[in-house]
Backbone bond lengths (Angstrom), bond angles and torsions (degrees), N, CA, C in turn:
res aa  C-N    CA-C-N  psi(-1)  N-CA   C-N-CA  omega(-1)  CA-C   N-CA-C  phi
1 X - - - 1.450 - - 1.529 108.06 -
2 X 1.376 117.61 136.85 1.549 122.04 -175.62 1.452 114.06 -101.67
3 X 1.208 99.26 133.04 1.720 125.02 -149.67 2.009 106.16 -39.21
4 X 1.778 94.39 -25.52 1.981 95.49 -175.75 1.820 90.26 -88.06
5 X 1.095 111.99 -33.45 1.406 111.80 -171.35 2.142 98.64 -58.80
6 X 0.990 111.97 -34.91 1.577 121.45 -168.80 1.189 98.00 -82.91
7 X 1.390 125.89 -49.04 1.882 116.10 -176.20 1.581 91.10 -90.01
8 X 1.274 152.77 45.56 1.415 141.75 147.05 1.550 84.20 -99.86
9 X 1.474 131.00 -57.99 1.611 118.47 -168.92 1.597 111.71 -75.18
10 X 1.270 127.05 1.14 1.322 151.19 170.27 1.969 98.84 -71.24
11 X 1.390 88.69 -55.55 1.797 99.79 -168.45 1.448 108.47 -50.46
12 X 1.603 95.79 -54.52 1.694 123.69 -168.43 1.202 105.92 -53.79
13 X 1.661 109.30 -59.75 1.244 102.89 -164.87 1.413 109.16 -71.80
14 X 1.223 141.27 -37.27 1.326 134.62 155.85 1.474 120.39 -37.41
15 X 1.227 120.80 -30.04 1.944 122.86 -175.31 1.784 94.45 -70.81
16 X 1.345 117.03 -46.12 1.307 135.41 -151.67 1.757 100.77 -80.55
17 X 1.260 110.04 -47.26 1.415 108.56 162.71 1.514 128.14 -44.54
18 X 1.641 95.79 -67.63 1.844 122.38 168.34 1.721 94.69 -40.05
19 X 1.164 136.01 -91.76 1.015 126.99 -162.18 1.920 119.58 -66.73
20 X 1.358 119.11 7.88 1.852 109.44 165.55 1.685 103.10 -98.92
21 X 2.224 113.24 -20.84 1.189 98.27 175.47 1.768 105.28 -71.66
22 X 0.986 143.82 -35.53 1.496 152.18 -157.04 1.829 93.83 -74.81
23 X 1.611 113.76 -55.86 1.381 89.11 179.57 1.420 115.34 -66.64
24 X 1.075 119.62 -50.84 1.658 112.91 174.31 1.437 114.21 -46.00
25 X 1.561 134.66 -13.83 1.299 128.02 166.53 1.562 110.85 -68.43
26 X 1.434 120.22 -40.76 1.528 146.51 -166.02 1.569 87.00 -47.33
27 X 1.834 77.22 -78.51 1.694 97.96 -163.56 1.255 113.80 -38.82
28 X 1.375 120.79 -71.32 1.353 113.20 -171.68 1.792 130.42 -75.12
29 X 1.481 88.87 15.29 1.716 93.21 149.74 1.530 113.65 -112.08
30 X 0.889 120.68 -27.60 1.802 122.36 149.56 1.303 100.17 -36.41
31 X 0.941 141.44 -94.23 1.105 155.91 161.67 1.841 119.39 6.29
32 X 1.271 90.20 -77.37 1.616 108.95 168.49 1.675 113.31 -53.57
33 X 1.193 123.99 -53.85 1.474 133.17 143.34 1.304 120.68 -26.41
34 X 1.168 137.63 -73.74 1.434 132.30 178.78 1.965 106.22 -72.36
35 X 1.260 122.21 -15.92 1.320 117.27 -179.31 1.573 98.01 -67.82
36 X 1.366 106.83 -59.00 1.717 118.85 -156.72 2.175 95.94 -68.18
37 X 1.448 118.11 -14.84 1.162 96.73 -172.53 1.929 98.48 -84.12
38 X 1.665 106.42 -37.24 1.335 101.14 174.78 1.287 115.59 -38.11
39 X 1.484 121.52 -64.80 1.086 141.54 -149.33 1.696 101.79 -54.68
40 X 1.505 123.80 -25.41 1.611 129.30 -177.44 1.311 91.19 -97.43
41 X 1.590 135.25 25.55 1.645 108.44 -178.24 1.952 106.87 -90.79
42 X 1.347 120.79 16.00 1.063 140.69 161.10 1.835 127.43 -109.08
43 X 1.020 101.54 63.95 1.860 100.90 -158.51 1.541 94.91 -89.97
44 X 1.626 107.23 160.02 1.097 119.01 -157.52 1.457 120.21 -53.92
45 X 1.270 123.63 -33.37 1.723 143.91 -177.79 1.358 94.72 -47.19
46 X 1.648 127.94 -64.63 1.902 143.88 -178.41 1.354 85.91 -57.45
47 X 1.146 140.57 -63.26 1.642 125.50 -160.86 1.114 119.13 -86.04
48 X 1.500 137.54 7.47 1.173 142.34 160.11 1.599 102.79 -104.18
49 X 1.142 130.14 -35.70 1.351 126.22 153.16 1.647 137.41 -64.96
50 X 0.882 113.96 -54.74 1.404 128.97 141.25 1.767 103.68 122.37
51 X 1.614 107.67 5.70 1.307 129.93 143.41 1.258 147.82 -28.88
52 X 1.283 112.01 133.35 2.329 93.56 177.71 1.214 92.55 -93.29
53 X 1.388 98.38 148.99 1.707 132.09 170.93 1.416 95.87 -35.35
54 X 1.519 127.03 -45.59 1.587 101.29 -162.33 2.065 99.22 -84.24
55 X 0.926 125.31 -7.38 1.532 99.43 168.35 1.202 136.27 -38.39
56 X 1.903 102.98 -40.23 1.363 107.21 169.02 1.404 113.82 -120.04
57 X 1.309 109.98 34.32 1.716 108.63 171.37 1.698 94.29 -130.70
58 X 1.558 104.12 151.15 1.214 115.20 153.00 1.890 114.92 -50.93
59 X 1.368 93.52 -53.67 1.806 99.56 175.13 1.384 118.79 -60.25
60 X 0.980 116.16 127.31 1.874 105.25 170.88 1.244 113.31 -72.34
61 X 1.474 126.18 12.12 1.536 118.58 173.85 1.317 90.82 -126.29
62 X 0.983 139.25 22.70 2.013 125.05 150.17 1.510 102.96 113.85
63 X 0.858 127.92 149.78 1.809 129.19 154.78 1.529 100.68 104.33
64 X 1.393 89.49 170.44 1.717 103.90 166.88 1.584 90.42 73.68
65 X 1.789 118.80 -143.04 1.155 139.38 -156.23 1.480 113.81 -56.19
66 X 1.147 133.12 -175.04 1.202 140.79 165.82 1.607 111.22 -131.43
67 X 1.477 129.57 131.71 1.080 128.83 156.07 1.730 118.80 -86.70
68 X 1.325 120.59 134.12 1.118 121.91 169.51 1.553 132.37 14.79
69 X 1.350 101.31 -50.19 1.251 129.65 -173.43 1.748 94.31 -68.43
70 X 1.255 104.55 -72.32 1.381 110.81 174.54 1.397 143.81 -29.36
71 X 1.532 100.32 -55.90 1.764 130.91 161.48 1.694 86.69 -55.57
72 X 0.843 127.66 -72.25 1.696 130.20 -150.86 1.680 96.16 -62.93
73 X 1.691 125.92 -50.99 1.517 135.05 174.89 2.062 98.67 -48.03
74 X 1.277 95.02 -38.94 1.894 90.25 178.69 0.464 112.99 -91.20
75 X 1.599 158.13 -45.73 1.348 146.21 166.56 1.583 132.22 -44.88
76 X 1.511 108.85 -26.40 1.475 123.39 157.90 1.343 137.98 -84.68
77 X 2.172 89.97 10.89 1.803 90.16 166.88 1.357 106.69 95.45
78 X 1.683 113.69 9.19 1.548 103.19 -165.92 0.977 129.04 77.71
79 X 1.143 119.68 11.94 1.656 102.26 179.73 1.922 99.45 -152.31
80 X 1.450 104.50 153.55 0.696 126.18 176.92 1.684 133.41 -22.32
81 X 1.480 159.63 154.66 1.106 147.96 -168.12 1.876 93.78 -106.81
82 X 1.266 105.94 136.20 2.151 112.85 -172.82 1.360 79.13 -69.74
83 X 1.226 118.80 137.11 1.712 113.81 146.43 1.601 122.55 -96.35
């Protein structure tokens, strides 16, 4: 093998490295990103209530809109109605 022929697969294999460390950088902040949003799909309001997120969300995983329930859970300060 001739010495430019050896640093062209020298080059390559270096391009090919550079770019699986960069996706594995991606990925595992993708990754880290969707972990840390799971990880809040229990926020403090459901665990002091003892409620799922969708009681007072349109979403059944928490956030965004409010259903009725919700507007009415905020307007009373957070907390629950005495029965």
């Amino acid at each position: 093998m001739a010495l430019a022929e050896m640093h062209k697969a020298f080059a390559t294999a270096a391009l090919c490295l550079a770019v699986g460390v960069a996706a594995a950088i991606v990925s595992g902040g993708t990754i880290t990103l969707i972990a840390s949003n799971m990880a809040q799909a229990m926020p403090a309001y459901a665990a002091q209530t003892g409620l799922p997120c969708g009681k007072c969300h349109v979403n059944p995983a928490g956030g965004g809109q409010r259903t009725a329930f919700g507007k009415a859970f905020a307007a009373n300060g957070h907390k629950l109605p005495k029965k």
